[in-house]
N, C-alpha and C positions, 0 to 999 in steps of 0.2 A: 828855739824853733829849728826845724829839718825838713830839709827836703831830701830824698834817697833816690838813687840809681840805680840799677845793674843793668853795663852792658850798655850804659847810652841810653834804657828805657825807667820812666818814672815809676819807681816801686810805692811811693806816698809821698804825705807831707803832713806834718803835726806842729802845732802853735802851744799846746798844752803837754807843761812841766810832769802832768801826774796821768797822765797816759803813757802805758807800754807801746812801745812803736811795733806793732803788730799787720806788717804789710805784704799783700799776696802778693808772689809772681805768678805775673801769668804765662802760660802755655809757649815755650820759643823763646822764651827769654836767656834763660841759660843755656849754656852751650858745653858739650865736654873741654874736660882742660877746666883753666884758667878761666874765672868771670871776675868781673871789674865792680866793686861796691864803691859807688862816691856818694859819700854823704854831705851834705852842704849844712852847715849849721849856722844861724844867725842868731850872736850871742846881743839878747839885750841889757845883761846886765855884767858886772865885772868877772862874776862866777860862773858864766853860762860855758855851756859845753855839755861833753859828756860827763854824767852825772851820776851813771853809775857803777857799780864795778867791775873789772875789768874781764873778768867769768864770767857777767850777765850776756855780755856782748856774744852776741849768737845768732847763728840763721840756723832757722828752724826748716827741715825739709818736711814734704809732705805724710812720709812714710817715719814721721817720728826722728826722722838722724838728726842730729844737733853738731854744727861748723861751729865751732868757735871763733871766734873774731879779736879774742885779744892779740896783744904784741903791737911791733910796731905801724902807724900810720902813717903815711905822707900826707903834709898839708901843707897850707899855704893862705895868707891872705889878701882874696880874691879883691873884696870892696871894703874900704872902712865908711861904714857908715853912722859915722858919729858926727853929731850936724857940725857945721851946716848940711852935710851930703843928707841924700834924700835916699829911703831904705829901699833894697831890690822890688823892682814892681808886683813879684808874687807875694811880698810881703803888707802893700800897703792897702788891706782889706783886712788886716787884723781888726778884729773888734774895738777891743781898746785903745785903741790910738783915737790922740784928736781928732775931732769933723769927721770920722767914719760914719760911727750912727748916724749923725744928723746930716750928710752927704747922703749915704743911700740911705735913707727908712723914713726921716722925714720930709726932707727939700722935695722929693718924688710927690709926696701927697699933702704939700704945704698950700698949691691953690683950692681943696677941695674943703666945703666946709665938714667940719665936724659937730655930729649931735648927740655924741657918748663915746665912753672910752671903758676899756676894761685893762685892769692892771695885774700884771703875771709879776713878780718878785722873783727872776729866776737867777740864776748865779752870775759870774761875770759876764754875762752877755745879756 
């Protein structure tokens, strides 16, 4: 999972491993010179990270010019959130986690009765 910056503004955010991280800047964001890309990644499994190589890494401009982003990054580890800790709060509206669904989707509509249900089979969520 990511969340991305430039410049101190939210460029996106993706939970999903098999999505291209495909995020607009908007208008004023950039500045000449030097801009600032911080990416925040919350790894939940031993593997997580960037995941793929290191030439894919790219910001794409409007007019087709392609930055590359490889080399070196600074990091740093901000939260360890491996329990007991409790995961950053933009995080905990992931789908699949515990008591999400049945926090927001049923407990909301758990006093009303029900007289039919229709069922969608749709992928992890």
């Amino acid at each position: 999972m990511d969340t991305a910056y430039i410049n101190g503004s939210l460029a996106g955010a993706s939970a999903w491993v098999e999505n291209p991280r495909v995020y607009p800047i908007h208008d004023g964001v950039l500045k000449p010179g030097r801009n600032l890309i911080a990416i925040r990644v919350l790894k939940t499994k031993p593997d997580g990270g960037f995941l793929g190589k290191p030439e894919e890494l790219r910001l794409m401009l409007g007019d087709k010019t392609s930055v590359p982003l490889a080399g070196k990054w600074k990091g740093k580890l901000s939260v360890d959130a491996r329990p007991p800790h409790s995961l950053p709060i933009g995080y905990e509206n992931w789908p699949v986690m515990p008591t999400v669904l049945y926090e927001g989707m049923l407990a909301p509509v758990a006093p009303l009765s029900i007289t039919g249900a229709l069922w969608y089979q749709g992928e992890q969520n």
